[in-house]
TORDRENTOR-339345 format. One record per residue: residue in one letter; x, y, z of N, C-alpha, C in turn. Coordinates in steps of 0.001 Angstrom, whole numbers, plus 500000, padded with zeros to 6 digits. Example, Ala and Ser with C-alpha at 12.3 -4.5 7.8 and 13.67 -1.06 7.14 Angstrom:
residues 2
a513190494310507800512300495500507800513200496700507800/s512850497750507080513670498940507140512900500030507870/
***
This chain:
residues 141
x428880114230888095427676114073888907427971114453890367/x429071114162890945429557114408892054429538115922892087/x430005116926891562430329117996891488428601118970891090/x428018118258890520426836118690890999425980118500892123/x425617117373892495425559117078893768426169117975894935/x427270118008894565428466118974895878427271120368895776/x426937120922894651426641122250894304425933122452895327/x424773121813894840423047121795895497423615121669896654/x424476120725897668424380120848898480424615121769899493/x426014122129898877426654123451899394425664124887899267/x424669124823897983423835125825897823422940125875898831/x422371124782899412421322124336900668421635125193901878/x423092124751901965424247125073903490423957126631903504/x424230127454902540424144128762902142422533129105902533/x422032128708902236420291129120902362420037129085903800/x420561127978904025420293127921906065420840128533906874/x422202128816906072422812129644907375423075130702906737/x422354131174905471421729132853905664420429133266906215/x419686132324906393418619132296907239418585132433908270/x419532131614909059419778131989910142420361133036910937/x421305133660909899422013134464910130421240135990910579/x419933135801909577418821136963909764418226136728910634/x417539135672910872416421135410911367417460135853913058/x418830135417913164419098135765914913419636137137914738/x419621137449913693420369139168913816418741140050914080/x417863139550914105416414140211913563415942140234915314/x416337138871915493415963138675917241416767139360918393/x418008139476917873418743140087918502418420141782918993/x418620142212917484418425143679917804417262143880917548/x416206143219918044414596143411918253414192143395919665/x414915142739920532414971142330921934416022142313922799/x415510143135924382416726143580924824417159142247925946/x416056141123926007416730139563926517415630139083926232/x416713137705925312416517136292925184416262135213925646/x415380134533925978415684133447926705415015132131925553/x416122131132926331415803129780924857416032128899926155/x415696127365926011416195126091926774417334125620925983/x418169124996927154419205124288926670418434122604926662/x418980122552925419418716120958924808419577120263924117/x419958119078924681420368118068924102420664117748923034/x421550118323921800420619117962920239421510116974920053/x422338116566920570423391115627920151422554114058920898/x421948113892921842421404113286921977419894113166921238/x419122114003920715417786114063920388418501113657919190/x419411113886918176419941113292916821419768111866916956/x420187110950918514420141109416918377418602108921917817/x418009109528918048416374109392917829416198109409916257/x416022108257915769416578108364913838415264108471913109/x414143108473914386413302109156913104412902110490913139/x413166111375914363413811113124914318414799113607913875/x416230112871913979417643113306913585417359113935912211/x416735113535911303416934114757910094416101115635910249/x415217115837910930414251116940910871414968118117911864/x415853117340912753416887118290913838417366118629913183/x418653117966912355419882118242911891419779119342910676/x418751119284909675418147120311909132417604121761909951/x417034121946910872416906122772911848417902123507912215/x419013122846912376420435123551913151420325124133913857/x420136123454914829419758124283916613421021124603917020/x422159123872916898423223124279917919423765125613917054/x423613125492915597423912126690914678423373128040915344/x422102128018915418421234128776915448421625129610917415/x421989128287918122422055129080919310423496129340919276/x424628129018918385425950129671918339425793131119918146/x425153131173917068424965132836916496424410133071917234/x423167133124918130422371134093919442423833134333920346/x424269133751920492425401133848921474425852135047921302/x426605134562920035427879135836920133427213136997919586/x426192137281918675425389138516918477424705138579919387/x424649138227920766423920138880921914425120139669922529/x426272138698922230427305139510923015428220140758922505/x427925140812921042428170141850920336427179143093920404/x426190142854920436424988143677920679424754144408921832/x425182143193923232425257143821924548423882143587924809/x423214142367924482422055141811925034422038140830926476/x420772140607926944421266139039927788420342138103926925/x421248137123926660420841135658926566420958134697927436/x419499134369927953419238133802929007418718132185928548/x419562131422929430419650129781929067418807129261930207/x417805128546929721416907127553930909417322126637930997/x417420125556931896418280124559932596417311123482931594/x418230122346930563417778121349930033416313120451931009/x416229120268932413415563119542933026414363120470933144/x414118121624933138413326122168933633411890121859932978/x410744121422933577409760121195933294408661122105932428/x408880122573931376408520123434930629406899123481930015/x406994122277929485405570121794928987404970121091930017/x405132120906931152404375119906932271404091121034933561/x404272122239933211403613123318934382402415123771933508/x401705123984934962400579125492933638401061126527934472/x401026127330932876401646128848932776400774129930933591/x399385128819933900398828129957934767398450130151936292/x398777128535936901398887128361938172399882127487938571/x400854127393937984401804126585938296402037125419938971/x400641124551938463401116123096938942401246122455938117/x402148121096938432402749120237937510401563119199937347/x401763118827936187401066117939935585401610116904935383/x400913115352935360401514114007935268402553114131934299/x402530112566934393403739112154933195402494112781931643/x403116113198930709402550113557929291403607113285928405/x402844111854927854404086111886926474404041112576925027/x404511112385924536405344113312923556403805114144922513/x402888112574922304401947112694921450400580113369921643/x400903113975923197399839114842923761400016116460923726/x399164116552923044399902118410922146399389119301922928/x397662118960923300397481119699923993396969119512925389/x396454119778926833395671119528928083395521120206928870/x394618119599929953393991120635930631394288120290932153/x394664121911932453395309121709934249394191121707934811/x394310121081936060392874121201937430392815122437937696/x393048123636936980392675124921937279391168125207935861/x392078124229935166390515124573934173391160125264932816/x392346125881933105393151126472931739393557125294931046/x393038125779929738393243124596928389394654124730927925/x396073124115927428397101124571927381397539123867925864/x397858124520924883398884123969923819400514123844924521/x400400122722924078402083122220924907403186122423924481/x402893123469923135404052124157922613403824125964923196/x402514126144923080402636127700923791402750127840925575/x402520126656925850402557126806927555403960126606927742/x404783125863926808406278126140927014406875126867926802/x406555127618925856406887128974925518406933129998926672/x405564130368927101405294130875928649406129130486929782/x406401129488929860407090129008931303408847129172931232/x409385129096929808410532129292929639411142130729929780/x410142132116929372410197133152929769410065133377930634/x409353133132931665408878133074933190410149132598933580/x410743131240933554411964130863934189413333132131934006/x413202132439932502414236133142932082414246134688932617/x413120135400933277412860136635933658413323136218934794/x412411135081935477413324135245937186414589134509937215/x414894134020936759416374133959936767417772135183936386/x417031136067935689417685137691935744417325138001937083/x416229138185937508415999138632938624415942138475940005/x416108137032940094416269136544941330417271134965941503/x417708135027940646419072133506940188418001132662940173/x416451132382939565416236131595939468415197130638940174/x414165129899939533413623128828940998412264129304941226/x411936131276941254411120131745941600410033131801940437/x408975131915940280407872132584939375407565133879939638/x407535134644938397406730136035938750405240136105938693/
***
């Protein structure tokens, strides 16, 4: 029973990190820079009712391989600073917005732009990651 068990599991391991293996070789030589946030996962794991939905994910996996197939490739992979306020700017006038906890997906800046708080982070992390090629950082384009 053990030795089946082992199988499936080891068969799992194989599925994810051939997945991954594509999915960053696909990003890689699709794009001539990357940019991702640096995050915590070793801390976001203490959180025990995310830790398996992380640990399944394999973020630190996933940004090992961007690494070195950026650096094999001769890409830039560009890292946003863990603190940086990502989901609490709008992407379209750049003011910060209150405290917003976790369970607020989406809102609206005093400019009037409606924001999903997964695509306005998206936006602002590229924005950070372009001017930080271009100017070390800090600035908006």
């Amino acid at each position: 029973a053990r030795l089946k068990v082992a199988r499936v599991y080891a068969r799992i391991a194989d599925r994810r990190r051939d997945h991954l293996h594509k999915l960053t070789t696909r990003l890689v030589r699709d794009n001539q820079t990357i940019v991702i946030e640096d995050l915590t996962v070793r801390n976001m794991v203490k959180n025990h009712s995310l830790a398996r939905a992380i640990s399944d994910a394999a973020w630190r996996q996933f940004r090992t391989m961007l690494e070195y197939k950026a650096d094999w490739h001769g890409r830039n992979l560009v890292v946003v600073d863990r603190w940086f306020p990502s989901s609490k700017l709008c992407s379209t006038c750049g003011a910060p917005a209150g405290r917003m906890p976790l369970n607020v997906r989406s809102w609206t800046c005093r400019c009037g732009a409606v924001h999903d708080r997964d695509t306005n982070a998206a936006r602002n992390i590229l924005a950070e990651g372009l001017s930080v090629i271009a100017w070390g950082g800090g600035v908006r384009p």
